[in-house]
Backbone as CSV, one residue per row, in Angstrom:
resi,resn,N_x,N_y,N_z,CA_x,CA_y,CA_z,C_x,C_y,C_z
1,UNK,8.909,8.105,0.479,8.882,9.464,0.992,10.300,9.915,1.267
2,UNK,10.584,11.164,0.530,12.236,11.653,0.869,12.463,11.917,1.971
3,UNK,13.340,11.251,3.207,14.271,12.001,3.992,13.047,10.775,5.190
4,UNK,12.488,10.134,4.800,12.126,9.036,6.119,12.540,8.222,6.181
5,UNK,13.008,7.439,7.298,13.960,6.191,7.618,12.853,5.463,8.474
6,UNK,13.365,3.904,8.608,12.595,3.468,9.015,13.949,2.510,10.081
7,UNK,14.032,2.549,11.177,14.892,1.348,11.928,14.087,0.113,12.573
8,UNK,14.741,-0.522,11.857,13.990,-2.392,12.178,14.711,-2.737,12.969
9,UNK,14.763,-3.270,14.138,15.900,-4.666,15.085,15.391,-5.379,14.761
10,UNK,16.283,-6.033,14.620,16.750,-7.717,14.277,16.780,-8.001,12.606
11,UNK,17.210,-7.137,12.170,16.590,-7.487,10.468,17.672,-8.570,10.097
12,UNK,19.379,-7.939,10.602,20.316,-8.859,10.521,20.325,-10.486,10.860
13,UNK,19.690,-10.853,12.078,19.568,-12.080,12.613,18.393,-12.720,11.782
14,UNK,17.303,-12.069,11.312,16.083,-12.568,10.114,16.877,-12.968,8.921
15,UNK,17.574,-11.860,8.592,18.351,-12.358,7.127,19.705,-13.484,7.772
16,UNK,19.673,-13.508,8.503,20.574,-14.650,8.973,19.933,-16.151,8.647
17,UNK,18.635,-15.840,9.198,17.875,-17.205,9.205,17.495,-17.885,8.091
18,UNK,17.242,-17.005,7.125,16.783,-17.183,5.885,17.948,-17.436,5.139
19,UNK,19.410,-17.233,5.349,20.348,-17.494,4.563,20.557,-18.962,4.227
20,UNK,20.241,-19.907,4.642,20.368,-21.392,4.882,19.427,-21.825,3.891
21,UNK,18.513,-21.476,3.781,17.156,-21.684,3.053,17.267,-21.818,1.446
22,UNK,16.511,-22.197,1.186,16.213,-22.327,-0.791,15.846,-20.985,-0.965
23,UNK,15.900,-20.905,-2.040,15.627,-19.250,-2.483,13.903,-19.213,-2.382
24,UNK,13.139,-20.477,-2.881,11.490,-20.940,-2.758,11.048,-20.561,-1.598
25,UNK,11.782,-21.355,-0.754,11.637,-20.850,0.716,11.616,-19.517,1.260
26,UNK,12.860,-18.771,0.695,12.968,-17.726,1.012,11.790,-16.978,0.623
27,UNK,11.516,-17.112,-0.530,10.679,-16.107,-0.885,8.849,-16.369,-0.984
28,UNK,8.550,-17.398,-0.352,7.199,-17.542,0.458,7.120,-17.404,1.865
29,UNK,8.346,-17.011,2.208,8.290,-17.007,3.682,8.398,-15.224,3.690
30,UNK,9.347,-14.655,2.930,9.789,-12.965,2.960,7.884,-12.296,2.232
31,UNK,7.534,-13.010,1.722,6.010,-12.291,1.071,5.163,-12.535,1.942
32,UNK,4.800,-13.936,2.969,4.370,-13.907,4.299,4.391,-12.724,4.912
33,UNK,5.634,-12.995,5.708,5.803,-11.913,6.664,5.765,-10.455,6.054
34,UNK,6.037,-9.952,5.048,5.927,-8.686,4.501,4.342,-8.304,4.839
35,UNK,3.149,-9.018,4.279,1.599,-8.757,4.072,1.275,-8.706,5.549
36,UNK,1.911,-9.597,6.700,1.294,-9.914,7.674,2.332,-8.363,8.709
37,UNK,3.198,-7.852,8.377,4.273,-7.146,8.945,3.033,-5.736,8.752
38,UNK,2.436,-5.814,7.225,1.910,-4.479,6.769,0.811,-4.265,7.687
39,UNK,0.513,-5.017,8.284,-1.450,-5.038,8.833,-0.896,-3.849,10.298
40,UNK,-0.493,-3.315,10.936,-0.114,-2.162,11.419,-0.268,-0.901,10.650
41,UNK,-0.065,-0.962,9.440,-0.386,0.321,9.200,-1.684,0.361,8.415
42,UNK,-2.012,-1.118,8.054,-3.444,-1.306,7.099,-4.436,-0.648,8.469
43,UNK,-4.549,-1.220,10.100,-5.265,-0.902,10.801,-5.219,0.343,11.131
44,UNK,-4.471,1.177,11.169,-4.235,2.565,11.114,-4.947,3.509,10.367
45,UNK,-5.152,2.951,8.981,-5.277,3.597,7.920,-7.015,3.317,8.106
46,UNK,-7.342,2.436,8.426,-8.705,2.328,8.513,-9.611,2.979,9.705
47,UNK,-8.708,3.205,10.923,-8.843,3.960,11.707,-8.847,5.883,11.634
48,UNK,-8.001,5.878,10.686,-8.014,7.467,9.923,-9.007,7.601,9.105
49,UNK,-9.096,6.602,7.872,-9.774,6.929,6.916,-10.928,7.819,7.447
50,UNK,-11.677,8.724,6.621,-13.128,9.043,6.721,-14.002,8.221,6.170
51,UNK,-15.134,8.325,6.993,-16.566,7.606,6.753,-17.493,7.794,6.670
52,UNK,-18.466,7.584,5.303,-19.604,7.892,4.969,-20.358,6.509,5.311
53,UNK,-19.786,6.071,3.978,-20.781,5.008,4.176,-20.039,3.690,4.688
54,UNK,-18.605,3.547,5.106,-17.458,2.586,5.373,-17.105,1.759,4.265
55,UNK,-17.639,1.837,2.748,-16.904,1.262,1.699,-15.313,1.378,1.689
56,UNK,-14.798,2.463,1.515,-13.259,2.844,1.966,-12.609,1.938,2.912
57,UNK,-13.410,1.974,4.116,-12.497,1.434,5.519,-12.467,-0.230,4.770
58,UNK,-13.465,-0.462,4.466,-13.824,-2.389,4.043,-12.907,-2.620,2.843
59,UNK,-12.291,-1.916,2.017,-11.904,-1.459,1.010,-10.128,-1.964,1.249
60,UNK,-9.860,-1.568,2.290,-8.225,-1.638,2.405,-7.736,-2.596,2.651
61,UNK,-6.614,-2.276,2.194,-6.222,-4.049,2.265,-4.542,-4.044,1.906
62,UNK,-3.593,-5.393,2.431,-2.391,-5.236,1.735,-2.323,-5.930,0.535
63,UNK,-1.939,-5.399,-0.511,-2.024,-5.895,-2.192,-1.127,-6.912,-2.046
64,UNK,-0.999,-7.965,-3.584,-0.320,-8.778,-3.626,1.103,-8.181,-3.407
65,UNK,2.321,-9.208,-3.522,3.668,-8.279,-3.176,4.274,-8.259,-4.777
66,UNK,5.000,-6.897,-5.426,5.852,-7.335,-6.728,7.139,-6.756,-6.040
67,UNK,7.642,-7.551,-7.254,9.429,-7.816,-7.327,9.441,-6.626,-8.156
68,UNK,10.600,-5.889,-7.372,10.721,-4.546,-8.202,11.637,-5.073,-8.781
69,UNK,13.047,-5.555,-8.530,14.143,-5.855,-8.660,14.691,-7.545,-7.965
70,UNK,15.802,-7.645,-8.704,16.188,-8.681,-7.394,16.593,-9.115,-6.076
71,UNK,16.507,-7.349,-5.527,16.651,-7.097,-3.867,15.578,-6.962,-3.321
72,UNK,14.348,-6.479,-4.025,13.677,-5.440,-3.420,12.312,-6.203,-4.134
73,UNK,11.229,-6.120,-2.977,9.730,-6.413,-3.100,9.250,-5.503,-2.539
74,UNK,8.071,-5.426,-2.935,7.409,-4.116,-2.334,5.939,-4.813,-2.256
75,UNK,5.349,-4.145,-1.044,3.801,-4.332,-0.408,2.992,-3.469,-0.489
76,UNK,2.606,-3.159,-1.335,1.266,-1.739,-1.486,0.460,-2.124,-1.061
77,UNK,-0.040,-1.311,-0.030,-1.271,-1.031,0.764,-2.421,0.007,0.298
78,UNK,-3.307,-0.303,0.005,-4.813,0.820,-0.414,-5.630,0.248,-0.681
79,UNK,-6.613,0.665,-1.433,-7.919,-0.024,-1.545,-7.730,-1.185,-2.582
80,UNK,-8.871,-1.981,-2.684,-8.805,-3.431,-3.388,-8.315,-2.860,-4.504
81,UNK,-9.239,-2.115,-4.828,-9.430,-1.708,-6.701,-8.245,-1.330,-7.237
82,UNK,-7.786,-0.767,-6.574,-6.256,0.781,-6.651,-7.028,2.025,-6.216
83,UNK,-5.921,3.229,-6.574,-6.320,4.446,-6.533,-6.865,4.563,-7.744
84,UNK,-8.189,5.758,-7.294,-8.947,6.769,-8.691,-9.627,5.327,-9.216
85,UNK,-9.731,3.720,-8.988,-10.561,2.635,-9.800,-11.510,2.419,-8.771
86,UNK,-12.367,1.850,-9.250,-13.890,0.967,-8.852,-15.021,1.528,-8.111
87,UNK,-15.362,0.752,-6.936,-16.188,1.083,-6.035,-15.941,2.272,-5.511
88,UNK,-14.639,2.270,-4.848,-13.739,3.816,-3.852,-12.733,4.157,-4.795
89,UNK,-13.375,4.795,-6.068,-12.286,5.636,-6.924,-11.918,6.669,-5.947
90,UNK,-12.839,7.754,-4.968,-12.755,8.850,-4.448,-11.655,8.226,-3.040
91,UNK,-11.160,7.279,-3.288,-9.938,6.841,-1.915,-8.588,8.078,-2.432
92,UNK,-8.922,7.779,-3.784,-7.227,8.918,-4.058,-7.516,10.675,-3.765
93,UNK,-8.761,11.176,-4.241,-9.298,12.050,-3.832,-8.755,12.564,-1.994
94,UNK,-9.382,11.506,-0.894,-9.912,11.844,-0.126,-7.983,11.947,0.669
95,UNK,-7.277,11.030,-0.112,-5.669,11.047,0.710,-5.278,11.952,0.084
96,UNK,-5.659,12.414,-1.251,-4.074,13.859,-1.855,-5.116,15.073,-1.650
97,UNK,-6.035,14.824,-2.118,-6.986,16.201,-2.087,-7.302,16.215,-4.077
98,UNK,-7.770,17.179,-4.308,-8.193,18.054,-5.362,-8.835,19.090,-5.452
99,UNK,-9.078,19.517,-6.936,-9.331,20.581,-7.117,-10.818,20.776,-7.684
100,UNK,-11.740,22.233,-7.078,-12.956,22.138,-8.354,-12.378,23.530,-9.260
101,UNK,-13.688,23.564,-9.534,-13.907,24.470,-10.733,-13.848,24.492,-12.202
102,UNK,-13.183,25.445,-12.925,-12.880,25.235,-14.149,-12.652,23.997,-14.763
103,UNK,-13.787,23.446,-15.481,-13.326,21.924,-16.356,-12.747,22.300,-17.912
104,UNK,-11.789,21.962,-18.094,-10.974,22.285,-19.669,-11.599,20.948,-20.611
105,UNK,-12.221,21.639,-21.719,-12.621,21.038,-22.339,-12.223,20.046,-22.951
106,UNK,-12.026,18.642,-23.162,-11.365,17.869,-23.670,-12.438,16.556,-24.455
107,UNK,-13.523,16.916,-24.761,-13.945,16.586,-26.009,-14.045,15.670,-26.605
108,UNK,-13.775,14.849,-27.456,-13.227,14.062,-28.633,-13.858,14.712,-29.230
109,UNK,-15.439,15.199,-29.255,-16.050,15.161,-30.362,-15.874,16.555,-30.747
110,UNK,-15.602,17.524,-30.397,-15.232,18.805,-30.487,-13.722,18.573,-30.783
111,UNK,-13.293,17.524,-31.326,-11.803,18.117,-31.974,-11.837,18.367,-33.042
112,UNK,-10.881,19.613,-33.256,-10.633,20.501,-34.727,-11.760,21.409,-34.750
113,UNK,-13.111,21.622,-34.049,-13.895,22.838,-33.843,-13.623,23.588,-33.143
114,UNK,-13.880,24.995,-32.800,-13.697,25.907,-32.138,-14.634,25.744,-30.877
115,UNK,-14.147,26.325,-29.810,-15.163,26.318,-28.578,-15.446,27.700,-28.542
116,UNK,-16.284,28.177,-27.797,-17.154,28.912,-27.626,-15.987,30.231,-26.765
117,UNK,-16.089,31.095,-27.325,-14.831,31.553,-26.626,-16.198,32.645,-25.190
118,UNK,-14.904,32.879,-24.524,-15.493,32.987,-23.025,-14.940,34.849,-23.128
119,UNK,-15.788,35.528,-22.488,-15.123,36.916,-22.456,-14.288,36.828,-21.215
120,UNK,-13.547,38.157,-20.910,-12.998,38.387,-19.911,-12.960,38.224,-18.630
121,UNK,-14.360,38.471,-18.470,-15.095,38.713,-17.230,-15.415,37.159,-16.975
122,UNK,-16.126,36.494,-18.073,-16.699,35.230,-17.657,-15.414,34.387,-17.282
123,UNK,-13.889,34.570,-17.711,-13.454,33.837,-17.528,-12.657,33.854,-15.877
124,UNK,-12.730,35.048,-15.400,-12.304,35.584,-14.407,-13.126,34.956,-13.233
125,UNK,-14.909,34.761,-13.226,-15.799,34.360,-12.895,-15.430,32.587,-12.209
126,UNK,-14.855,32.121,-13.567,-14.956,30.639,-13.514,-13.728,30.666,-13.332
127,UNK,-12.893,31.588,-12.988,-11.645,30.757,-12.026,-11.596,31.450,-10.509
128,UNK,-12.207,32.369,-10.296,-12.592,32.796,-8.986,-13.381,31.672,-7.998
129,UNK,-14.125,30.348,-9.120,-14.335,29.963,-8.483,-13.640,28.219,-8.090
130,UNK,-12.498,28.416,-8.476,-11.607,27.374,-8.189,-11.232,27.332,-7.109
131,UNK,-11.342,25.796,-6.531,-10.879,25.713,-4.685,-10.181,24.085,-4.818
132,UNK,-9.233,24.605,-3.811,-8.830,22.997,-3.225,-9.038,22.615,-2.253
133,UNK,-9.215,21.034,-2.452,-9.617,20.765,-1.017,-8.501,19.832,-0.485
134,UNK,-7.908,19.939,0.499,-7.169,19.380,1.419,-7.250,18.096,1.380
135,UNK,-6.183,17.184,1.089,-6.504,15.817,1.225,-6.305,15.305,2.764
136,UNK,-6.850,14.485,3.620,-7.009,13.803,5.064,-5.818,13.307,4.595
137,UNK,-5.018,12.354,3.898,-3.812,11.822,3.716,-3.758,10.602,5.104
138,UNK,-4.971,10.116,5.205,-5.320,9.104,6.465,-4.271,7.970,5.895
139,UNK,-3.791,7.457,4.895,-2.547,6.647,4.623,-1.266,7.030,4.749
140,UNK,-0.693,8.149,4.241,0.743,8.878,4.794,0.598,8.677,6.782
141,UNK,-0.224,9.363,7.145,-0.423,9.453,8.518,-0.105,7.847,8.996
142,UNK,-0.772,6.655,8.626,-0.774,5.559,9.104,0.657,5.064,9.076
143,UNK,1.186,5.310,7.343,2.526,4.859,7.447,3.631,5.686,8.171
144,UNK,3.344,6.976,8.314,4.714,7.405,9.308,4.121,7.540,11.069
145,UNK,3.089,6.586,11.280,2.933,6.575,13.101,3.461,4.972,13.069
146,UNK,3.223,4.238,11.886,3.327,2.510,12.188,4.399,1.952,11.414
147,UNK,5.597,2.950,10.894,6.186,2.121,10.006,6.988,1.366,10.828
148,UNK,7.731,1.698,12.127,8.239,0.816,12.670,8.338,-0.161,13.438
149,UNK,6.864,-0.093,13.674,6.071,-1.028,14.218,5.755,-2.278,13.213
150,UNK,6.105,-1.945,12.022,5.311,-3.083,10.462,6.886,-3.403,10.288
151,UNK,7.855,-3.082,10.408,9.350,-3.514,10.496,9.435,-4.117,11.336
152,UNK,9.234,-4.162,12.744,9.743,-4.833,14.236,8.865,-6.164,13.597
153,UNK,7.351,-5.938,12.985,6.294,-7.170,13.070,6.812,-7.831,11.871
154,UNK,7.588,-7.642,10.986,8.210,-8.756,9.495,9.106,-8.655,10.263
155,UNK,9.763,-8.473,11.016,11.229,-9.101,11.412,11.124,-10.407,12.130
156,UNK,9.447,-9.963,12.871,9.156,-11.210,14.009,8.486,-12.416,13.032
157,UNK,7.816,-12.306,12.314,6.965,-13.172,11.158,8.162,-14.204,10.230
158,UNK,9.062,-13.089,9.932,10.120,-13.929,9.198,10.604,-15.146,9.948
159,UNK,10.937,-14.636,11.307,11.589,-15.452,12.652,10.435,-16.647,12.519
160,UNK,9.469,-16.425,12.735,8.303,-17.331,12.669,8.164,-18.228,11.510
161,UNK,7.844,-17.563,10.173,8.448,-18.507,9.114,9.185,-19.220,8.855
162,UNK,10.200,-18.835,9.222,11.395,-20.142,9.651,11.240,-21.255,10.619
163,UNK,10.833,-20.767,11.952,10.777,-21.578,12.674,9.787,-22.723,11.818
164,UNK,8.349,-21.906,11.927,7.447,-23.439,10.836,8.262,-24.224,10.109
165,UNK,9.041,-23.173,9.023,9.311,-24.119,8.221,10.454,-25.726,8.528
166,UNK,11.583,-25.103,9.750,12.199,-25.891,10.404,11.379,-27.085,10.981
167,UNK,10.642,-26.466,11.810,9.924,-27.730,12.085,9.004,-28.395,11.500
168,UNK,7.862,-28.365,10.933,7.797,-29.255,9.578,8.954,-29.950,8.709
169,UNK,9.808,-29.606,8.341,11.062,-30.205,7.740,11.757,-31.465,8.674
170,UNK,11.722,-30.806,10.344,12.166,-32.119,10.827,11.133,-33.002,11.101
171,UNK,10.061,-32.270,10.917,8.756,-33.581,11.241,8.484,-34.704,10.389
172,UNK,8.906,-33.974,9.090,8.640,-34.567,8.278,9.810,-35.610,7.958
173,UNK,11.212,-35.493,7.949,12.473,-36.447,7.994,12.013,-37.314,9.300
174,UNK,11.660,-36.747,10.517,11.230,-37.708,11.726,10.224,-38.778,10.801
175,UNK,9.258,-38.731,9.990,8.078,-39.198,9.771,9.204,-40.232,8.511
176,UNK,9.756,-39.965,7.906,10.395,-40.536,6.697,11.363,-41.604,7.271
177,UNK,12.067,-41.041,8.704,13.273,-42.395,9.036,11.922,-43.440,9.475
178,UNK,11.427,-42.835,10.728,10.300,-43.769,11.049,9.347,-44.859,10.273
179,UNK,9.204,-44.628,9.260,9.007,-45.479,8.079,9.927,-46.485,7.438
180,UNK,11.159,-46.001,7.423,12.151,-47.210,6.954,12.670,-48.186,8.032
């Protein structure tokens, strides 16, 4: 989203911790805390969403994480399926909105025939009756009340990841001298 910032404390002292680490390490511990950082705005979003029948709310979830680049991972949050797929295709619907009315013919089997041409009036008719409907945008809303709350919580998770991983590591050298 253009022109939103997000301020994390402690991100410096997290990437501190992780500097010592294997890159393996690093990066089962940074996809951890990222999924577990997101659940602030996943609960949000389920709290906004609208409900019919609660498929949607059961629906959300934080997605696996991809590597955009070699700085940068990203955590998409929405329904299992994606947007506009599966069970809650109408999840993309219900966050941007859309439009009715006028459907433009698109066919296959009517290609290279003529359509039925529409007079003046009829066509005036069928766009008079075009409406939009407002999307709830119950996900934008979640991410700009919790984003810095899902920053403060991967800053703390990372801290945590490390720590495990530290200690297992010395438990495990404790367990290895103890043996010889």
């Amino acid at each position: 989203m253009p022109g939103t910032g997000i301020t994390v404390t402690g991100l410096k002292e997290a990437q501190a911790m992780l500097a010592g680490l294997a890159s393996e390490v690093q990066a089962k511990i940074l996809r951890k805390a990222l999924r577990e950082g997101a659940m602030p705005i996943v609960t949000a979003a389920e709290e906004n969403a609208p409900v019919r029948r609660g498929k949607l709310i059961q629906s959300l979830q934080v997605l696996p994480a991809r590597n955009i680049d070699a700085n940068t991972i990203s955590v998409p949050i929405g329904p299992a399926g994606g947007w506009f797929k599966g069970d809650v295709y109408y999840a993309g619907f219900q966050e941007w909105g859309y439009t009715t009315g006028v459907k433009h013919n698109k066919n296959p089997k009517l290609k290279g025939q003529k359509r039925r041409r529409r007079t003046k009036q009829q066509m005036q008719e069928a766009y008079a009756s075009v409406g939009y409907h407002q999307g709830q945008h119950f996900m934008t809303k979640a991410f700009d009340e919790h984003a810095e709350e899902a920053g403060t919580n991967f800053v703390w998770q990372v801290r945590d990841g490390v720590d495990r991983y530290v200690a297992a590591t010395t438990r495990a050298a404790a367990r290895s001298a103890k043996a010889t």
